[in-house]
C-alpha positions in Angstrom: -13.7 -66.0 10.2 -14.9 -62.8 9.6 -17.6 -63.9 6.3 -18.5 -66.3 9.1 -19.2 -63.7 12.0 -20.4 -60.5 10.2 -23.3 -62.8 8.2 -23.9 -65.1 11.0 -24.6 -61.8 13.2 -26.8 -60.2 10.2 -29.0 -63.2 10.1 -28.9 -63.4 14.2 -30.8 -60.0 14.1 -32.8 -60.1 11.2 -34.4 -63.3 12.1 -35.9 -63.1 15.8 -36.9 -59.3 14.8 -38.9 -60.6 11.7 -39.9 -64.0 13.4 -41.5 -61.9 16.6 -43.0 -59.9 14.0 -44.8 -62.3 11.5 -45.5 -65.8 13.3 -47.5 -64.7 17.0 -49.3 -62.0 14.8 -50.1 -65.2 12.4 -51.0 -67.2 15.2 -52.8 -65.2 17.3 -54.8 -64.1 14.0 -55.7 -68.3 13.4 -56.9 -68.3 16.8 -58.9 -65.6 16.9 -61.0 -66.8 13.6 -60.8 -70.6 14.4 -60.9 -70.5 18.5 -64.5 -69.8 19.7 -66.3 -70.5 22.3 -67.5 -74.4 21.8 -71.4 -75.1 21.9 -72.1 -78.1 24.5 -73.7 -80.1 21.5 -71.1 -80.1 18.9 -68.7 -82.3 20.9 -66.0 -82.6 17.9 -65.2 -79.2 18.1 -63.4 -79.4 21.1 -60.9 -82.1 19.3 -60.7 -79.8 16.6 -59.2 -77.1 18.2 -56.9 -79.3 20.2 -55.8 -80.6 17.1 -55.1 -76.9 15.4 -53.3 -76.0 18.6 -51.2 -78.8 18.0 -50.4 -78.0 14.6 -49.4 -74.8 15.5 -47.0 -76.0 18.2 -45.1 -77.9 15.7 -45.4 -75.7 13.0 -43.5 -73.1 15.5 -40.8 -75.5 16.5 -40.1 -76.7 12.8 -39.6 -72.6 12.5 -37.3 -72.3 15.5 -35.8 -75.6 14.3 -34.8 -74.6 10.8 -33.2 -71.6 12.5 -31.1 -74.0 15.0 -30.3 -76.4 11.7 -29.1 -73.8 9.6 -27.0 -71.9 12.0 -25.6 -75.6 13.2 -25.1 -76.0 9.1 -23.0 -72.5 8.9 -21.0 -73.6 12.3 -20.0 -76.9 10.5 -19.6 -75.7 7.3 -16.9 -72.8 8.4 -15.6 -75.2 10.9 -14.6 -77.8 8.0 -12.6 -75.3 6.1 -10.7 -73.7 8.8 -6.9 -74.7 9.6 -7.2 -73.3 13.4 -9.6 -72.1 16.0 -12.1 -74.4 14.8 -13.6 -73.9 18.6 -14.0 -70.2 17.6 -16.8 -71.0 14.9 -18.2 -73.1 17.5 -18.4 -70.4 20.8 -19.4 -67.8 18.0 -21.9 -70.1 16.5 -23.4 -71.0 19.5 -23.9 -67.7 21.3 -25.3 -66.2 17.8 -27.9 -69.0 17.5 -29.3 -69.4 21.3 -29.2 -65.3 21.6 -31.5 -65.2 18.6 -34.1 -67.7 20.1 -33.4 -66.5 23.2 -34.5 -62.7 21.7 -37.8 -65.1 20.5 -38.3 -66.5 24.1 -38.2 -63.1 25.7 -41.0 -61.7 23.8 -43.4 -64.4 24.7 -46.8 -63.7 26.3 -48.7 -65.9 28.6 -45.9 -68.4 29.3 -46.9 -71.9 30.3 -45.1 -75.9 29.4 -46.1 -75.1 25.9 -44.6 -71.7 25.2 -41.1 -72.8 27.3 -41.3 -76.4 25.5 -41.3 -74.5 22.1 -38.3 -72.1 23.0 -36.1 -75.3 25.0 -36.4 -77.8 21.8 -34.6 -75.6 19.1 -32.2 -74.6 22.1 -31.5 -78.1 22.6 -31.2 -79.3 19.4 -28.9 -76.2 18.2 -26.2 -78.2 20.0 -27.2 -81.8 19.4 -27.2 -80.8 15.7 -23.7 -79.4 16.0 -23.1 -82.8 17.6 -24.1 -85.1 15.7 -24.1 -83.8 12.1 -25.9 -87.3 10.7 -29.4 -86.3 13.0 -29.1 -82.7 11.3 -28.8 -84.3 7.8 -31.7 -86.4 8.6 -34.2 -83.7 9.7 -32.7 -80.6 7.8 -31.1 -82.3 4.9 -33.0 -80.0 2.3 -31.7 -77.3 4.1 -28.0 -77.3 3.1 -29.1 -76.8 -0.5 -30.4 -73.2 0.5 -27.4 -70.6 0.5 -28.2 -67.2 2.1 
């Protein structure tokens, strides 16, 4: 329990802090370079950058996502292994994953449906991975194979 807790916590700190540091700076970089202002006459433009803001929405979930799979991967991998308190890895789990995206949520600027929508689907699927193991080896199955 305590390999379980001490590197679940590690990684609970090191990855909002470094997350909140890289990605929005990323972002905010792509759309400062590749979001002008769109001359009247060039009407694809407009799809274009729809279609880049899009990509970055997912591209931020699958981020958040990978976090939620791996941490619902730890959570089921202690889980298997231990005689008792199996509930434990699961409270401890839990609270470690959600604070860490909640620590990503916080620091959000300018919050509208989008920003919330890309905090609430990793939240939720944090616990449906937990839940239903098959729809984490589905989406995340590559992810297993990488040990930190």
């Amino acid at each position: 329990m305590l390999k379980f807790v001490t590197g679940l916590l590690m990684y609970s700190f090191i990855f909002p802090r470094a997350y909140v540091a890289v990605v929005p700076k990323g972002i905010k970089w792509i759309k400062d370079h590749f979001y002008d202002e769109i001359p009247k006459d060039v009407k694809w433009a407009r799809g274009y950058q729809k279609f880049l803001l899009g990509l970055l929405f997912c591209l931020e979930v699958f981020l958040q996502s990978s976090w939620s799979a791996w941490v619902a991967y730890r959570i089921l991998e202690y889980s298997m292994k231990a005689e008792s308190y199996k509930w434990g890895y699961f409270l401890i789990g839990a609270i470690c994953g959600e604070a860490a995206l909640g620590y990503i949520a916080r620091k959000e600027e300018n919050v509208d449906l989008w920003v919330a929508l890309r905090s609430i689907i990793p939240m939720g699927l944090l616990i449906e991975f937990v839940i239903n193991p098959r729809f984490l080896d589905t989406l995340f199955g590559w992810l297993a194979n990488i040990s930190l």
